[in-house]
ZABABA-49030 format. One record per residue (C-alpha): y, x, z. Coordinates in steps of 0.05 Angstrom, whole numbers. Example, Ala and Ser with C-alpha at 12.3 -4.5 7.8 and 13.67 -1.06 7.14 Angstrom:
! residues 2
<pt Y="-90" X="246" Z="156"/>
<pt Y="-21" X="273" Z="143"/>
This chain:
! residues 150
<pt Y="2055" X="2136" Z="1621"/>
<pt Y="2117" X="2112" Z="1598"/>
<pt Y="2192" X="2107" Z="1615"/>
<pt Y="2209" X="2054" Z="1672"/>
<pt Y="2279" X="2029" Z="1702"/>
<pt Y="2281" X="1976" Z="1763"/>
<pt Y="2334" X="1954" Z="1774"/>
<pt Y="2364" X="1960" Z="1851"/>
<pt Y="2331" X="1903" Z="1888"/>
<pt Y="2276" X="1896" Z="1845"/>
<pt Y="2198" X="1910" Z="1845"/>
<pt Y="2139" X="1880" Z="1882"/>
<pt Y="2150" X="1862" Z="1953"/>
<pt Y="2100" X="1860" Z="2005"/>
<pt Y="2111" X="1841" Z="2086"/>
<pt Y="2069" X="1902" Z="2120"/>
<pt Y="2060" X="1905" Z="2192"/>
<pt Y="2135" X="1865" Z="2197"/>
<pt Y="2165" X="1914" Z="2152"/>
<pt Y="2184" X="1893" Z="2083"/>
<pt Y="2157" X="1943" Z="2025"/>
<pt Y="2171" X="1940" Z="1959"/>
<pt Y="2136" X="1981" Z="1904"/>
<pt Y="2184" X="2018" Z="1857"/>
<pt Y="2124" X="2049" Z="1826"/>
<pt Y="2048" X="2063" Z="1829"/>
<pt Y="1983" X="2089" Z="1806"/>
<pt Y="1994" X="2042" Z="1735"/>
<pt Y="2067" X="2067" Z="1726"/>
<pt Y="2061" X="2137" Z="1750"/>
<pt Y="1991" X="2165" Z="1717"/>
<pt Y="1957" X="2161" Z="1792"/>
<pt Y="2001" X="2209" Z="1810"/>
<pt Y="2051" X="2170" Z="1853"/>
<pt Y="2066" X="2113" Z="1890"/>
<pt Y="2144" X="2107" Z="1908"/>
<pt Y="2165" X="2047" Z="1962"/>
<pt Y="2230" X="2025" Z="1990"/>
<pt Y="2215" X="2004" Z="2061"/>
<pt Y="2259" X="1964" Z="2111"/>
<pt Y="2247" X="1967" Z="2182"/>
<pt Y="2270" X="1913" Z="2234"/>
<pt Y="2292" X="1946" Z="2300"/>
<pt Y="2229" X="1965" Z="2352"/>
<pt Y="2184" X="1976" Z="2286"/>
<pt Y="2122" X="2032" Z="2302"/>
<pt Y="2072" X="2054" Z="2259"/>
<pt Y="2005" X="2063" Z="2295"/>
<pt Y="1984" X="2139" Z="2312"/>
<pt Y="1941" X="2150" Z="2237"/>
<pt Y="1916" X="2196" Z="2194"/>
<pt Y="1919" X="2197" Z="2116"/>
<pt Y="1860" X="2231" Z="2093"/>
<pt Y="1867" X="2236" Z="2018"/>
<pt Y="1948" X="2241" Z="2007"/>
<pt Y="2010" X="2274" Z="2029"/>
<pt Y="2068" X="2220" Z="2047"/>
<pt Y="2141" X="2239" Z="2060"/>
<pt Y="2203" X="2199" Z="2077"/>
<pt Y="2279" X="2198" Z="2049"/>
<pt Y="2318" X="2160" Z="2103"/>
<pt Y="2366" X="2114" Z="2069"/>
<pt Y="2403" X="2086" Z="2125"/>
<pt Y="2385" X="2080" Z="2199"/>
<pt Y="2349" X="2130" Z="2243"/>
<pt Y="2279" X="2135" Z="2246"/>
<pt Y="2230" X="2166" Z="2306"/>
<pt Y="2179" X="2215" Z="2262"/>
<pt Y="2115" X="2239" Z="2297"/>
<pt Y="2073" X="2291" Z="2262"/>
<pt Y="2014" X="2328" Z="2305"/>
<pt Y="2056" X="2343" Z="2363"/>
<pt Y="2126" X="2355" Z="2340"/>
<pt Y="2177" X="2301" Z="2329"/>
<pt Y="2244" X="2288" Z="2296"/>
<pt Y="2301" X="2244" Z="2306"/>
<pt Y="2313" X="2240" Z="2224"/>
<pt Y="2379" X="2204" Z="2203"/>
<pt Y="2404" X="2174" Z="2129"/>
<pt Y="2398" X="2237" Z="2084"/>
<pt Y="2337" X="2264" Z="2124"/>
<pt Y="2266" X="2284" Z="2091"/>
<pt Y="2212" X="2284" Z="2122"/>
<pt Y="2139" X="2307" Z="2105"/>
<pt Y="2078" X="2283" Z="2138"/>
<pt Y="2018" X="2324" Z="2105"/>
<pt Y="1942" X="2295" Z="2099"/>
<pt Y="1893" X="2301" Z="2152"/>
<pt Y="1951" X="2318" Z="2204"/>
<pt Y="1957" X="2251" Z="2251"/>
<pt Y="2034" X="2221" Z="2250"/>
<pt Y="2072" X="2149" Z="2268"/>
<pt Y="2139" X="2135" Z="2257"/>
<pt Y="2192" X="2084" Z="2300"/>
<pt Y="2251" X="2054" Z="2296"/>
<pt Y="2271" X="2057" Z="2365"/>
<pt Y="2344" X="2034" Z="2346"/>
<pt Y="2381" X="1971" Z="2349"/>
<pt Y="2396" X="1968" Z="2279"/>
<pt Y="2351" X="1967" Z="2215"/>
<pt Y="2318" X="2026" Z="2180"/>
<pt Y="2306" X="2035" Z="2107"/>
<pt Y="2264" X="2086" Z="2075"/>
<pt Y="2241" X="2121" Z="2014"/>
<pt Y="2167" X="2129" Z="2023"/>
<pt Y="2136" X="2174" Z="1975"/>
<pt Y="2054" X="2185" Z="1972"/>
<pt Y="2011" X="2224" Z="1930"/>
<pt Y="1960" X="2207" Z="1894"/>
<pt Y="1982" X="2149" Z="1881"/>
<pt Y="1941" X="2090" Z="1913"/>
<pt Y="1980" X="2070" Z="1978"/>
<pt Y="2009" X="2008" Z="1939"/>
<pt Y="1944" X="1978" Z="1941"/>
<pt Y="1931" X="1991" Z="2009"/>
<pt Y="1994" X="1953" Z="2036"/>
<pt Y="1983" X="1895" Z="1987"/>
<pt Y="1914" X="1878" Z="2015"/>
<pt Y="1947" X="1890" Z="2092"/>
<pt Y="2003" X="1832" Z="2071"/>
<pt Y="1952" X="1797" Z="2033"/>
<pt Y="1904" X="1793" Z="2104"/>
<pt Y="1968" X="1769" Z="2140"/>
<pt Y="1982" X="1788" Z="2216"/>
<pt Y="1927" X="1835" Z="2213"/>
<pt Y="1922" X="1850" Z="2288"/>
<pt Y="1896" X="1919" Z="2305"/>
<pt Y="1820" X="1914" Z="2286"/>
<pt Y="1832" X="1878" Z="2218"/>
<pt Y="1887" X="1933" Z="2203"/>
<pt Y="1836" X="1998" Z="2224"/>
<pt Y="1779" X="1959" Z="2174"/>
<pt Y="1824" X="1948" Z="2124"/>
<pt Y="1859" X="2018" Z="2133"/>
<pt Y="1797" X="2047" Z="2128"/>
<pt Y="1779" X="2017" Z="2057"/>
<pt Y="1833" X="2066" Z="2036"/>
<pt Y="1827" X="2121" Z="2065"/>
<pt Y="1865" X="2116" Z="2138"/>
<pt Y="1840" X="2121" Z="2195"/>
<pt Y="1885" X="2089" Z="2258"/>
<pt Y="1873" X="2130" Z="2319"/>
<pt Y="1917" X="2095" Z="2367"/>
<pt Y="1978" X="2054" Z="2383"/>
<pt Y="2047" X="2062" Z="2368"/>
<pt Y="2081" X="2132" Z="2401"/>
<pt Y="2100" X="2101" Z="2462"/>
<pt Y="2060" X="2049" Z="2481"/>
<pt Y="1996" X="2034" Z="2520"/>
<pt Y="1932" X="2033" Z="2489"/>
């Protein structure tokens, strides 16, 4: 492992579930330790109801509010928040505002950069294709978005 630098705006961007992610660093830049993702969030984004079974994944809000769901509590978490969202526990997160929501999205082991570059890379992968391909790595989607009918 070696030293890295990206400059702001830069890294490998993927379009996940409407979202735009871009990897800052993963499994080849970190050892396998790490992946690290900037994430932007249009307005009326949700995560499905999930569960990571082999990593940990926590949030830095950057700007906007974001809806966090873990087991049954939840948080209103605004820029400057953290949030973690341990394995095996199910969690979703929204952003049930009018404005757009960006995110530092940290997982470990490292591996979730693969998993959202074969989601963009199956297109508008409606709810079926995303649970098959989810569970290729190590998700498993339990239900629809916190808030919605399933």
């Amino acid at each position: 492992m070696s030293a890295l630098h990206l400059p702001a705006g830069t890294g490998s961007a993927h379009r996940f579930l409407g979202t735009t992610m871009t990897v800052k660093a993963g499994r080849a830049e970190t050892g396998e330790s790490l992946t690290v993702v900037e994430q932007e969030c249009p307005p009326g984004f949700a995560t499905p109801w999930h569960v990571h079974q082999h990593d940990d994944e926590a949030f830095y809000v950057l700007s906007g509010t974001a809806r966090m769901y873990c087991g049954e509590q939840s948080w209103q978490a605004t820029a400057g928040a953290f949030v973690l969202l341990p394995r095996r526990v199910p969690h979703a997160f929204a952003n049930d505002r009018d404005a757009p929501l960006r995110l530092l999205q940290l997982t470990w082991p490292a591996g979730f950069e693969t998993f959202a570059a074969d989601v963009a890379a199956a297109g508008d992968a409606g709810p079926g294709l995303l649970a098959e391909v989810a569970a290729r790595h190590g998700y498993q989607v339990i239900g629809p978005p916190p808030g919605t009918a399933a």
